[in-house]
C-alpha positions in Angstrom: -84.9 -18.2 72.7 -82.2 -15.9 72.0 -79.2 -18.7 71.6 -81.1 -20.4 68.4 -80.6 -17.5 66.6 -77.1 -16.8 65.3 -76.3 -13.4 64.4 -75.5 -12.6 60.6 -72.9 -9.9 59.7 -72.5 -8.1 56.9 -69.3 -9.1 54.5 -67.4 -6.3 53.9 -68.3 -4.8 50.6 -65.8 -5.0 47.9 -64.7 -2.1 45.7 -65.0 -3.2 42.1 -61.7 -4.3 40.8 -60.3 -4.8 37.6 -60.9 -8.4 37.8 -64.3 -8.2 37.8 -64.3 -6.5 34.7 -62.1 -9.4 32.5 -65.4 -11.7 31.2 -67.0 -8.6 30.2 -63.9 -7.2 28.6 -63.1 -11.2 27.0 -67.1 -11.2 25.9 -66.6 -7.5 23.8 -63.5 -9.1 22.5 -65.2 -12.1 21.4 -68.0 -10.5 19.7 -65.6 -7.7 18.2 -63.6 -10.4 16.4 -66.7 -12.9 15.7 -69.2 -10.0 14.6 -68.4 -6.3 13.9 -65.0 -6.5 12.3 -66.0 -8.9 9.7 -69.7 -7.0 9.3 -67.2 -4.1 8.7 -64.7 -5.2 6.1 -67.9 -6.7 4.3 -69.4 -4.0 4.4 -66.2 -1.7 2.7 -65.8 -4.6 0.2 -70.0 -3.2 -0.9 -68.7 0.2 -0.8 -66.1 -0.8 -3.2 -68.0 -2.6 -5.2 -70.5 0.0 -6.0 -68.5 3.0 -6.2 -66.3 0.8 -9.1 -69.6 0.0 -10.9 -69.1 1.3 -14.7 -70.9 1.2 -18.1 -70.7 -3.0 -19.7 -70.4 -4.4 -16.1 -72.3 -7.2 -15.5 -74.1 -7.5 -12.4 -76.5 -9.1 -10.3 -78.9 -7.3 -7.9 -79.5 -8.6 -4.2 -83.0 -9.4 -5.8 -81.5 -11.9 -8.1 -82.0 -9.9 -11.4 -79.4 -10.4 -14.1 -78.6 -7.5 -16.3 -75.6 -5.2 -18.0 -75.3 -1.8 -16.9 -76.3 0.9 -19.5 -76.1 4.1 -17.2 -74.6 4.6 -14.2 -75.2 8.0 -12.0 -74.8 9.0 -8.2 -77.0 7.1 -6.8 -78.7 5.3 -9.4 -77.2 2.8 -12.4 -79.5 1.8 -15.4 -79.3 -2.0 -15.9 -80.5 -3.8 -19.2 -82.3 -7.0 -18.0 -83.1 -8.1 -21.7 -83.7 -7.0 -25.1 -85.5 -3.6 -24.9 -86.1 -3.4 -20.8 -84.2 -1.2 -18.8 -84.3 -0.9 -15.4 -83.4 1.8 -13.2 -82.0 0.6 -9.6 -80.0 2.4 -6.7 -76.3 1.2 -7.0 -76.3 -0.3 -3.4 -78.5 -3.0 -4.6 -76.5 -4.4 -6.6 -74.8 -7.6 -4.9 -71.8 -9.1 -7.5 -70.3 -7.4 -10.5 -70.3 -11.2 -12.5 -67.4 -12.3 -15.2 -68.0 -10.4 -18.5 -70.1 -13.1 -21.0 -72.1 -14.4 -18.0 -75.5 -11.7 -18.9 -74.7 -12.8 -22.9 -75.3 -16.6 -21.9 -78.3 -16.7 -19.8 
């Protein structure tokens, strides 16, 4: 019974190579160039954005509100939303500075 039974060796095992590494390598790539570097310059385009907020700009919050900025502090930037209502709202929510004359026309 012994000769239908083949015997089975071991392969030799392979010590990782550098080749084995170059799809995960080309994947981190990928994603680097797709994802995080464009997440990033968005991200210092915000930072931008908020720390060149000033009294008269005219902006619009990432919850949609239209208003002109009345005060502007550390953290925080008073934002007039119409005639006799003020907000106050953290700086980093605002999303666009709009063209001056846009808050006059709505």
């Amino acid at each position: 019974m012994d000769f239908l039974i083949s015997n089975a060796y071991a392969q030799g095992a392979q010590t990782g190579s550098l080749l084995d590494l170059w799809p995960m390598l080309a994947i981190f790539v990928i994603f680097y160039f797709l994802l995080i570097r464009p997440q990033q310059k968005k991200q210092k385009a915000h930072t931008a954005l908020v720390s060149a907020l000033n009294v008269g700009d005219e902006v619009i919050t990432s919850g949609g509100m239209l208003g002109k900025i009345t005060g502007v502090s550390e953290h925080y930037a008073i934002v007039k939303i119409s005639e006799g209502t003020e907000v106050k709202i953290q700086k980093t929510s605002v999303a666009q500075v709009v063209p001056k004359g846009t808050y006059d026309e709505a």
